[in-house]
C-alpha positions in Angstrom: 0.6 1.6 0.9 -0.6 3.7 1.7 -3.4 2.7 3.7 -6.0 0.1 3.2 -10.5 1.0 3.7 -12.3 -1.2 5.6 -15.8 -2.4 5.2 -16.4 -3.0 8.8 -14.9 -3.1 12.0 -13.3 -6.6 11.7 -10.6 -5.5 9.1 -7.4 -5.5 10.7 -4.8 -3.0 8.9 -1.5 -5.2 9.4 0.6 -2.0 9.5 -1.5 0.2 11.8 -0.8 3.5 11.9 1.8 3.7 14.7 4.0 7.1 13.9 7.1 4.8 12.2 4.4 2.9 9.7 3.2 6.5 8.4 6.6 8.1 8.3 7.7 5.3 5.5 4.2 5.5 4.0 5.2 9.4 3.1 8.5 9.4 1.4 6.6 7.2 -1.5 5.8 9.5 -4.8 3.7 9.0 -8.3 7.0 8.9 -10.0 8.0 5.5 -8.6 5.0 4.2 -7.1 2.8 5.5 -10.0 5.0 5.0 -13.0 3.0 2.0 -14.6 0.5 4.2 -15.0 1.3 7.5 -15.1 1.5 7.9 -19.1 -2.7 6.9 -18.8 -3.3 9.5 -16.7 -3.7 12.4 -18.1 -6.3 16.0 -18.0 -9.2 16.2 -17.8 -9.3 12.8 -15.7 -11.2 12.8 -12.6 -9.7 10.1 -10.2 -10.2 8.0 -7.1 -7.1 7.1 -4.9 -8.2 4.5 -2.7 -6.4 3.9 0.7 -4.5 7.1 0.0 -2.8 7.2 3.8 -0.8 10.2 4.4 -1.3 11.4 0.8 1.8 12.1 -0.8 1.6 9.8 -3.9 -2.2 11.8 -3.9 -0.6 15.4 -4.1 1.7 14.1 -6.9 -1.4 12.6 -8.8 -3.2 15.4 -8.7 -0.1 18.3 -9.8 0.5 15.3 -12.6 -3.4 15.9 -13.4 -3.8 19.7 -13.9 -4.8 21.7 -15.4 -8.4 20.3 -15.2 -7.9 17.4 -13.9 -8.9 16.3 -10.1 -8.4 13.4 -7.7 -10.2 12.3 -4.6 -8.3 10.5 -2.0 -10.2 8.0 0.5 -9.1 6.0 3.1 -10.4 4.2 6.3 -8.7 6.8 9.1 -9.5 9.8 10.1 -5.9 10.6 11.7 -4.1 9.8 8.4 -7.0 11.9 6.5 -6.5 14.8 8.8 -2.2 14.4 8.2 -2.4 13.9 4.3 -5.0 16.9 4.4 -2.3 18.9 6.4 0.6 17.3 4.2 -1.4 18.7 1.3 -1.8 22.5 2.3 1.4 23.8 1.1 0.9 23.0 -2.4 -2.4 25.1 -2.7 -4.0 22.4 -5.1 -7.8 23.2 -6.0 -8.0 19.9 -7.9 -7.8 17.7 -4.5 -9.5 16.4 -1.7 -9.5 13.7 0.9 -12.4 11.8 2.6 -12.9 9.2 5.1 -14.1 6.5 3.3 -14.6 3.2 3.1 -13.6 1.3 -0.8 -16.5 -1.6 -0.4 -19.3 1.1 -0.2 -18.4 4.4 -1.3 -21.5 6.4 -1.8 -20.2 7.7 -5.1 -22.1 7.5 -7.9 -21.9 5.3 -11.0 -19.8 6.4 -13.4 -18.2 9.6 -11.7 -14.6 8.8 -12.1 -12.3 8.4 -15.3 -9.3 6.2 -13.6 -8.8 4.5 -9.8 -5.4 3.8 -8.3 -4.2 1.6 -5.0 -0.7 1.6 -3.3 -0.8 -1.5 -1.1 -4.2 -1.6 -0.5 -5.9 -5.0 -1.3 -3.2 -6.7 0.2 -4.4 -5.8 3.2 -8.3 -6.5 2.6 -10.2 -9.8 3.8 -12.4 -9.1 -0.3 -10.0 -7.7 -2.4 -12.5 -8.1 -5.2 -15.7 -7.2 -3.4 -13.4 -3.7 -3.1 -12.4 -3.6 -7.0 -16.0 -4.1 -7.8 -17.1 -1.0 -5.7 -14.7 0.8 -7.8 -15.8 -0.8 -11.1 -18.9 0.8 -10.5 -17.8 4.0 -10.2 -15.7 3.8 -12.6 -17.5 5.3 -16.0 -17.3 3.2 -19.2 -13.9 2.6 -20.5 -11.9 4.1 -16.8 -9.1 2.5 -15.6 -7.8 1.2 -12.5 -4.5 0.6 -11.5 -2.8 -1.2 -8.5 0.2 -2.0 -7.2 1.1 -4.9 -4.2 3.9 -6.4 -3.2 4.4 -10.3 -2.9 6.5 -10.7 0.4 7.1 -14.5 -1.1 9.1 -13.4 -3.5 11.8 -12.0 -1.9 15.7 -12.3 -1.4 17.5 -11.5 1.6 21.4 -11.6 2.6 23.3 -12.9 4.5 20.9 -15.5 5.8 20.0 -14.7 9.3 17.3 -16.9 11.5 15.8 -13.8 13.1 14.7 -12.5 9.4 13.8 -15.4 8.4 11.3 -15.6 11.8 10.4 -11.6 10.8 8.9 -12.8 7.7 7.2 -16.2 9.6 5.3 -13.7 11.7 4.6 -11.0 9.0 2.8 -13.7 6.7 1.0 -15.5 10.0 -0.4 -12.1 11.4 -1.2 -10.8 7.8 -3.3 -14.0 7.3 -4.9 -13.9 10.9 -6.0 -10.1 9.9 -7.4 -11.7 6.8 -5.0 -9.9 4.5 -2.7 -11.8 2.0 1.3 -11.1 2.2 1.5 -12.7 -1.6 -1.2 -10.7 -3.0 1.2 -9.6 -5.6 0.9 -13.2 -7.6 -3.0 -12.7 -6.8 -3.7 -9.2 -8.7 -4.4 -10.4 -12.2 -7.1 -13.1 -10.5 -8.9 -10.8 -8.4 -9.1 -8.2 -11.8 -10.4 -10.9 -13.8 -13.5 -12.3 -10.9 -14.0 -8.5 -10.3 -15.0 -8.0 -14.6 -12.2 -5.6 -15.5 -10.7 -6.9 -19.1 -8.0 -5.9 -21.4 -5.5 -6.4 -18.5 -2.2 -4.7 -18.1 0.5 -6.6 -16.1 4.0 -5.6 -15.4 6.3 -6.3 -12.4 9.2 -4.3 -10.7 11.1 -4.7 -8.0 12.3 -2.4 -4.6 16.2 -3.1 -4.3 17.8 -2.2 -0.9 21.7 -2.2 -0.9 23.3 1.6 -0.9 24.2 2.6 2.5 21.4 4.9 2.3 18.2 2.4 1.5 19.7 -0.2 3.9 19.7 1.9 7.1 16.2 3.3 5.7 15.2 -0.4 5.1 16.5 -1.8 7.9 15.6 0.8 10.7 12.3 1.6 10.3 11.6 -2.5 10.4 13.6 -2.9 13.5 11.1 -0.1 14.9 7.6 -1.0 13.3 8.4 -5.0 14.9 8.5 -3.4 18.0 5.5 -0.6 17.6 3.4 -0.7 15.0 0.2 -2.8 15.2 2.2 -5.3 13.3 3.8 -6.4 16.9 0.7 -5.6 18.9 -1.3 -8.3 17.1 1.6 -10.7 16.7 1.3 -11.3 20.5 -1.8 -10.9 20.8 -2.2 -13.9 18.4 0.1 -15.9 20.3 2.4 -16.2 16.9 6.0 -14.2 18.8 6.9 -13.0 22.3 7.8 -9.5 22.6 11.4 -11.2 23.4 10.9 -12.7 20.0 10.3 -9.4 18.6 13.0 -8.0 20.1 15.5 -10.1 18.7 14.1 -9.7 15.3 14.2 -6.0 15.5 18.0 -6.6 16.7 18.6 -8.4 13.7 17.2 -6.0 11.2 19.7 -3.6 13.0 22.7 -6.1 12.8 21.9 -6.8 8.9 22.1 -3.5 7.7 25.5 -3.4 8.8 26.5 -6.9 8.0 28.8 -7.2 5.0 27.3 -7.8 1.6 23.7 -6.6 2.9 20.8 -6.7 0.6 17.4 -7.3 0.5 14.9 -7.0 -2.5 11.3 -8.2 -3.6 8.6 -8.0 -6.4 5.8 -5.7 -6.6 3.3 -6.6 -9.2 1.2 -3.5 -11.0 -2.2 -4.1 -13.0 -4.1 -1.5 -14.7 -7.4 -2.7 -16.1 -10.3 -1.3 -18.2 -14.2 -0.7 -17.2 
């Protein structure tokens, strides 16, 4: 994800924004994260990235979008505005801009954007579709939006280890406690169709972890972000792991991605649908 909006105070970003979390968040680009779509997306477009985080997938959108085409990206923190801002400044892009923002009431008016697009956003959101709805409506006649989520259910891990297997236990527990949904990815097409988009567009792909390279990527910034992020803040404030617990999960991140055979993969599920 990027990053999701809130509508009030009581949405609980799993993630956070704990330095690790946003570091991830910022090696992500249109061409992988976007590619379902990108081919739709074209100039003049005017277009709303919702829970944009640091930005980067943004700053693609927009270069993809010129030369008269534009993109606004929102998201619920200020800090992580201010950084994709600040990511953003070396490109010199007139077509771009970022605003704190919440995706349940906007402001915007009806009809002012051609296309929407979400990285890991509803996911996180206690009313995913009360969120797609605000962007229906600013969506003109005949826009698009387009979202990707992961489904943490379907995924495949070896070698088998207890510790991961507890890793995901807590992910799914604190995800549901901050009214989020870890298997949103099986839930996209569902909240399209109660939100009144039609003329869906579903396709699925999957993130693969087993070079040298994406393991250590994979499995280092997890054994960090269990430790730091707000991801192990609120799993003991929930009661659901001890920091010892925590501990011994982020050891065994650390121990699978050298462990022989090491992979790890799961599904994310992209829908684009139509205004």
């Amino acid at each position: 994800m990027t990053g999701p909006i809130s509508g009030s105070s009581e949405e609980k970003y799993t993630h956070g924004h704990h330095a690790s979390v946003v570091a991830a968040h910022a090696v992500r680009r249109a061409s992988e994260a976007a590619a379902f779509v990108l081919p739709q997306l074209k100039s003049p477009m005017r277009l709303l990235d919702f829970g944009c985080g640091p930005g980067t997938i943004t700053v693609d959108l927009a270069e993809h979008l010129l030369p008269d085409g534009s993109v606004l990206g929102i998201d619920n923190s200020e800090a992580v505005i201010e950084q994709a801002r600040t990511n953003a400044s070396s490109k010199s892009l007139n077509n771009l801009e970022f605003e704190t923002n919440s995706v349940y009431e906007t402001g915007y008016e009806a009809d002012s954007f051609d296309a929407a697009y979400a990285h890991q956003v509803l996911q996180h959101l206690s009313e995913p579709v009360k969120a797609l709805k605000e962007v229906q409506r600013v969506l003109k006649p005949g826009g698009i939006c387009a979202v990707r989520e992961v489904d943490w259910g379907a995924s495949a891990l070896f070698p088998p280890d207890e510790r991961l297997e507890k890793f995901l236990d807590v992910y799914y527990k604190v995800a549901e406690r901050n009214g989020g949904d870890a298997h949103a990815g099986r839930r996209v097409k569902q909240w399209f169709t109660e939100a009144g988009f039609s003329n869906l567009q579903v396709t699925t792909s999957t993130w693969t972890f087993s070079d040298e390279t994406g393991l250590k990527w994979w499995g280092e910034q997890w054994a960090e972000r269990i430790l730091r992020s707000d991801l192990a803040k609120r799993a003991v404030e929930y009661g659901i792991a001890t920091e010892a617990e925590l501990a011994e999960i982020s050891q065994g991140w650390l121990d699978w991605v050298q462990a022989e055979g090491a992979f790890f993969a799961f599904m994310q599920v992209e829908v684009v649908g139509t205004k």
